[in-house]
N, C-alpha and C positions, 0 to 999 in steps of 0.2 A: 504493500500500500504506500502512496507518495506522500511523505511527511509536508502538512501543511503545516502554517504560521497562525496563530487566533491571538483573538482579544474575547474577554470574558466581559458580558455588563449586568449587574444585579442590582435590581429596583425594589425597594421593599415603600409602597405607598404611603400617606395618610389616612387610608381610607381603611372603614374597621370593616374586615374583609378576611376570609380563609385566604393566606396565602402563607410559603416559606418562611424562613427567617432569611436572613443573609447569608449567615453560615452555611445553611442547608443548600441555596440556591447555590452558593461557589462550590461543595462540595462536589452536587450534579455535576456541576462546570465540568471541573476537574477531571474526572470520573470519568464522563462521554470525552472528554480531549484524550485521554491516555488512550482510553480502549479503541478510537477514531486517528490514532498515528498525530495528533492536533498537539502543537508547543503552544502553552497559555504562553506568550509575554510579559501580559500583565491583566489584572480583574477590574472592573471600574465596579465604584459602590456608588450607588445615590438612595440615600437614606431620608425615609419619612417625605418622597416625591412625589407629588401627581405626574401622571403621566401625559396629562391631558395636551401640555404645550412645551414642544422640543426644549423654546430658548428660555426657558425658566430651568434648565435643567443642567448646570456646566464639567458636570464630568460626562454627562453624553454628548455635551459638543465639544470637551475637550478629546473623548473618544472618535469623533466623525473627521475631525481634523486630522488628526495619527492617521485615522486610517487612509483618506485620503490624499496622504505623501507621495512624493516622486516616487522613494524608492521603495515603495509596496510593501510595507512592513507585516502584512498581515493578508492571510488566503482570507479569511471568514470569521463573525461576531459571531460569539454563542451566547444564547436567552435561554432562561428555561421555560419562559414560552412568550408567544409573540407579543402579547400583551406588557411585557415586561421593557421591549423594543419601541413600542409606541401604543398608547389608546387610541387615539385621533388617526383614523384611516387614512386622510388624505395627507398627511404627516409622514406615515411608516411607509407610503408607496412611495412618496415624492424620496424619501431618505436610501431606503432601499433601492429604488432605479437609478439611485446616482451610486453608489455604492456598489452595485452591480455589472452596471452598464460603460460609468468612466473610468471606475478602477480594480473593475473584478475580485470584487469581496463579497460575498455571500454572505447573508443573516440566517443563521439556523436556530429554531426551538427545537431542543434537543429533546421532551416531553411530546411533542406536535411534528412526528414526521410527516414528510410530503413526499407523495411519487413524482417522478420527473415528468415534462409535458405540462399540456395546454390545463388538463384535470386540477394536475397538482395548485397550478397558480388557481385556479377556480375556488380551492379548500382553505388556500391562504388567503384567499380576500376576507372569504366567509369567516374561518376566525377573526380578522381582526375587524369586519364587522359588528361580529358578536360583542368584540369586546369594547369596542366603541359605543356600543350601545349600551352595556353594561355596566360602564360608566357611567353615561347619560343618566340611565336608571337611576343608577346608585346616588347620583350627583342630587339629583330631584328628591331622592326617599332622606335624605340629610339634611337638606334646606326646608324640607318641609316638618322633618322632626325638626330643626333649629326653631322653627318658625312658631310650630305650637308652644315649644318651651318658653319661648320670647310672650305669647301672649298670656300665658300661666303666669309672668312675673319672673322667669328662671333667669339666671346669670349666667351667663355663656361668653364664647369668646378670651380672649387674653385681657385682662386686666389692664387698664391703665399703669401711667407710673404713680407709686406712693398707694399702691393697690397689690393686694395678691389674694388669688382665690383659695377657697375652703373646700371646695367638692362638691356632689350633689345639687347643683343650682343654688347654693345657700348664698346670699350677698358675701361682697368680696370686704376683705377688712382692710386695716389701713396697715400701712408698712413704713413706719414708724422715720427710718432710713432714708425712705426714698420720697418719703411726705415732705422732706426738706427742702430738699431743689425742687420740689413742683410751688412749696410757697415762696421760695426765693424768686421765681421765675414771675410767680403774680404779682409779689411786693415790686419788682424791680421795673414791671411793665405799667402798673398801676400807679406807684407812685415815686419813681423815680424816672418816669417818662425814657425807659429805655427799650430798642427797638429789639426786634426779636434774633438778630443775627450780632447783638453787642450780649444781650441775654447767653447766645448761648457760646459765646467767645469765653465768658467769664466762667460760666458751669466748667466749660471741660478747661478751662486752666487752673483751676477746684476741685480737677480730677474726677467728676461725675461723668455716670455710662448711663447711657438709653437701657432700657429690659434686656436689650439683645447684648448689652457690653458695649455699644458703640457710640464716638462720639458724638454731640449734639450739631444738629444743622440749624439753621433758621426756621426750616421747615418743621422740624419737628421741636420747636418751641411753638411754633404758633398752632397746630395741631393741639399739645397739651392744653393751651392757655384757651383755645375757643370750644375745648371738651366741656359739654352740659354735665357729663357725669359728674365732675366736683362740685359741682353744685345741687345732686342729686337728679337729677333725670336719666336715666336708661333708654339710650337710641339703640337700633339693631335693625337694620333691612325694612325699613319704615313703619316698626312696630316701636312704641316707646312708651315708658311709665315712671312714675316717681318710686324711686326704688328707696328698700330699707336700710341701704349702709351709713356706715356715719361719713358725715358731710364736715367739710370746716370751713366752706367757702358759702354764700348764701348768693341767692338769682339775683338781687340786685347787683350786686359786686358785678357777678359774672356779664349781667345786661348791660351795665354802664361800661364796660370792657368792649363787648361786642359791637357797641355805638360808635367807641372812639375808634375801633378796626373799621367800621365802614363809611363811618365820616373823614378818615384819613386818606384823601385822594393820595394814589400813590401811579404816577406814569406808566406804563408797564417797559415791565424787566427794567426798571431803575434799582439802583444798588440801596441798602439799608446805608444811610451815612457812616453807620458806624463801619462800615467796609471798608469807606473809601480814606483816601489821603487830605484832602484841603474841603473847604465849605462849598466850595462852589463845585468839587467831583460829582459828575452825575448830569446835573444842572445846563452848562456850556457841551454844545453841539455846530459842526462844522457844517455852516452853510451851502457847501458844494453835495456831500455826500450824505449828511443826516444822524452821519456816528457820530459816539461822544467824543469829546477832547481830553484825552489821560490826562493828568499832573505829572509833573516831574519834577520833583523837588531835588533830585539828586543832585542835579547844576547850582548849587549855591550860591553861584555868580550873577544868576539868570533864570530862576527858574519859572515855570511858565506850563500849557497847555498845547498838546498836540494832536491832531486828530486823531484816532486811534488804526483809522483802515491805513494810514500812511505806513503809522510806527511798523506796521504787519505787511509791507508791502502791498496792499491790497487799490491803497489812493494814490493814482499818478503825481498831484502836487503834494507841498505840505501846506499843510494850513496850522497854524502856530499862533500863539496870543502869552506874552509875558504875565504873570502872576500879576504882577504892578500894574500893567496897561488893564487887564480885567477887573479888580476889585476897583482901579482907579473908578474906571467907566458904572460900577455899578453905584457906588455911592453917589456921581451923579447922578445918575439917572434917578435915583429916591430924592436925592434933593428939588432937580426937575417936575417931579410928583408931589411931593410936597408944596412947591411953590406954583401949583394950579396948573400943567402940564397934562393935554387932555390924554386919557387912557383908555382901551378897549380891557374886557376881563373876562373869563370862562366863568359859571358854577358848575361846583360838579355837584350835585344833589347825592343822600346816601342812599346807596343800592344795596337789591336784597344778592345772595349770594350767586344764584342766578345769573342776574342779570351782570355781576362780574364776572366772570367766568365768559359769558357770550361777549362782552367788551373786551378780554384779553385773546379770544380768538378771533375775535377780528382787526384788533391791533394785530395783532400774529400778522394776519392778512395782509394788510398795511405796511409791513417791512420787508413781508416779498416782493411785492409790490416796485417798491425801492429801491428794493436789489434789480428786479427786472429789468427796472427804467435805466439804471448806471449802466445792466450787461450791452442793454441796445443799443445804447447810447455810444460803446464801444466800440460795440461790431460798426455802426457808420460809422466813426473816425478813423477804423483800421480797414474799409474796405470792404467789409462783411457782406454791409447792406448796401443798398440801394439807397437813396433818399427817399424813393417812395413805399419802400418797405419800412423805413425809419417812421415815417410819418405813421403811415397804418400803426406798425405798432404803439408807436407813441399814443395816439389817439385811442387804441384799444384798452391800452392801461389807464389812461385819463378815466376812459369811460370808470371800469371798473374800481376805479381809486374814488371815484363821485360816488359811487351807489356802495361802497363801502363805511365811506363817511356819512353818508345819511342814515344807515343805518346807527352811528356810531351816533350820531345828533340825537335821532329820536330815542335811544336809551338813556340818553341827558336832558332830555328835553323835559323843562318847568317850564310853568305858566310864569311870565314877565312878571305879578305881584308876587309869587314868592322868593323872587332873587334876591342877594342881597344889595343893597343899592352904594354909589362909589366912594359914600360918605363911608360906609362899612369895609369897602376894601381899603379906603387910605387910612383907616384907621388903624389895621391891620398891618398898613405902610411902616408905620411911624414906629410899629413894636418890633419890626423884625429891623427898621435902621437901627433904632436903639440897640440891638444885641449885636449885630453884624459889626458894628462902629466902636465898640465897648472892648479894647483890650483883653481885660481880662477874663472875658470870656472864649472858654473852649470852643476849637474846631467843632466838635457835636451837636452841640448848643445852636451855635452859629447855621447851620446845616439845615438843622431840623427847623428851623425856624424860614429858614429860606424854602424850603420846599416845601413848607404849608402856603404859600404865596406863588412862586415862579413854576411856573410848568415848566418851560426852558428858556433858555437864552442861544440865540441862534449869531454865531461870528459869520458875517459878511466881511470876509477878506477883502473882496474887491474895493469896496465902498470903506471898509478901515470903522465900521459901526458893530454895535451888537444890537438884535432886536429882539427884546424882553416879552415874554406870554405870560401876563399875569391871571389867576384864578383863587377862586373863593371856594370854600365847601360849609 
């Protein structure tokens, strides 16, 4: 018999199911390779996996990768049965024909022989039919036990942080340890006015880990800090109830919290101040191409703002602005507003969460948009296009850059009496010059202050101006 090459893969699920252990399943491996003339290499484990979807799964694409190497490391995968290779049908064939087909590797379930021919491939759809559907099943028979449980009052799920469960559906108690940094994170947003990505800069140089041991993002500060659960509410798959654990935070707190998160207009994909370097990071955007202007404080001779797609190659010119010429220009400009200087200004009214979410996917939209208009833009100065192809296009993005913003309008859109009127934004003027102009206040301070006012500040190189988007919320 001709000594093949193999790779072993063993999947033991989530799902509470008869199946192997691990051990058992490598055993089989093993077992069928010796008696099959087959050299394991190596065993790949994925422990406590659904099968459902390949790239949730990185030791089975760190196994597809091996095997499909230049130099053929391997005749054939052994499973101990097909199910094990993939649930998702159109998954295991798509995985399998390229496996098969580009680099002559065979997937065998060593449990599930097949006879060779048109039949054999017939038996193996049908398994993994089955087992595709069997999933399904089982997928549906567990969301709907979760579901009852949810409406009986039950506690399910992984616990919050500063929470760990008891068993049995019994409410989850508090975790004395970890109840620490979840109220640091509310005292520090609540009343030390600090943002969620400065929140969790501080925790993990405090040495605090997420549930999983990992460290804290931005993201999973604001997650924790907009969870109902601390304040006693039980959400789950849009069943929810006032549950019986003990609580240390009360709905008001929690509500006055979630007011100031959606009355806080925030740009999209603007940085949390605390991220950046200077007050004005964020804020200054280069008039040719629409990116931001980095800081660069490192030239201490000079230091100043540069467009960001230049520094990255990406912007044919530079477009550049001294630190000193900027902050110069902006304190005029408040003094000019000040001194009766007529103004145009945004509201943004506060939105439910919804309705953010469809505003950041259409901003999304709005930057390809952007991107599109500079590639075309390109291709005619190099040749690409035609002028009347430039044109078409150009016109085809205008269109769809119109009917994207109107869209963006009418989820803004207040009635004229409840805006706030310009008496109310220069009032707002006066507090954010006072802090800006104030020495000894910190870059943060400064920042955050500026960004409840300036949507942005656009440098017009040409023209040697900046022009300011002021807004109210």
């Amino acid at each position: 018999m001709e000594l093949k090459y193999g790779y072993g893969y063993v999947r033991v699920s989530t799902d509470k199911q008869e199946e192997l252990s691990p051990d058992s399943q490598e055993k089989l491996l093993r077992d069928y390779a010796k008696n099959n003339n087959i050299i394991l290499l190596e065993v790949f484990f994925e422990i406590g996996v659904s099968g459902r979807k390949a790239d949730k799964r990185p030791e089975f694409q760190r196994m597809i990768s091996l095997a499909k190497s230049d130099d053929h490391p391997v005749d054939t995968i052994l499973v101990w049965k097909f199910s094990r290779f993939a649930r998702n049908q159109e998954e295991s064939i798509v995985y399998k024909s390229l496996l098969k087909k580009q680099h002559s590797v065979d997937v065998v379930s060593i449990s599930e022989p097949l006879i060779e021919g048109p039949f054999g491939s017939l038996i193996e759809r049908i398994i993994e039919w089955m087992d595709e559907y069997y999933s399904i099943r089982l997928s549906g028979e567990v969301l709907r036990g979760m579901k009852e449980k949810a409406l009986k009052e039950g506690y399910q799920s992984s616990p919050p942080l500063g929470y760990k469960a008891v068993g049995g559906g019994k409410p989850f108690v508090i975790s004395e340890e970890e109840f620490k940094i979840v109220n640091y994170m509310a005292d520090q947003f609540d009343y030390k006015n600090a943002d969620f990505t400065k929140i969790a800069r501080n925790v993990n140089t405090m040495g605090y880990k997420t549930k999983r041991g990992n460290p804290f993002e931005s993201r999973s500060v604001e997650r924790i800090l907009t969870n109902p659960f601390y304040y006693g509410l039980v959400v789950w798959n849009g069943v929810s109830f006032t549950g019986s654990h003990e609580v240390r935070f009360d709905k008001e707190r929690f509500d006055s919290r979630m007011d100031r998160i959606r009355r806080q207009h925030k740009p999209h994909k603007r940085h949390d101040i605390s991220s950046c370097r200077h007050w004005l990071s964020g804020l200054l955007k280069c008039g040719s191409c629409g990116a931001s202007l980095s800081y660069n404080g490192s030239n201490r001779t000079s230091p100043g703002f540069q467009c960001y797609r230049y520094s990255k190659g990406i912007h044919p010119g530079s477009v550049a602005i001294s630190e000193k010429k900027a902050v110069a220009a902006v304190y005029e400009y408040f003094d000019k507003l000040l001194a009766g200087l007529d103004f145009e200004y945004e509201y943004h009214a506060p939105q439910t969460d919804k309705q953010l979410s469809q505003r950041d996917s259409l901003l999304d939209e709005l930057e390809k948009i952007t991107s599109r208009e500079y590639r075309i833009q390109l291709a005619f100065e190099n040749g690409v296009d035609t002028l009347e192809e430039y044109k078409m296009n150009k016109e085809r993005l205008r269109k769809a850059r119109a009917d994207i913003q109107k869209q963006i309008d009418e989820l803004q859109n207040v009635p004229a009496s409840k805006k706030p009127s310009k008496e109310d934004v220069l009032a707002r003027v006066r507090n954010v010059y006072d802090v800006i102009k104030n020495p000894d206040v910190d870059y943060e301070t400064k920042g955050s202050f500026m960004r409840g006012l300036v949507e942005d500040i656009v440098y017009d190189k040409e023209n040697q101006r900046l022009i300011f988007h002021l807004y109210i919320s």
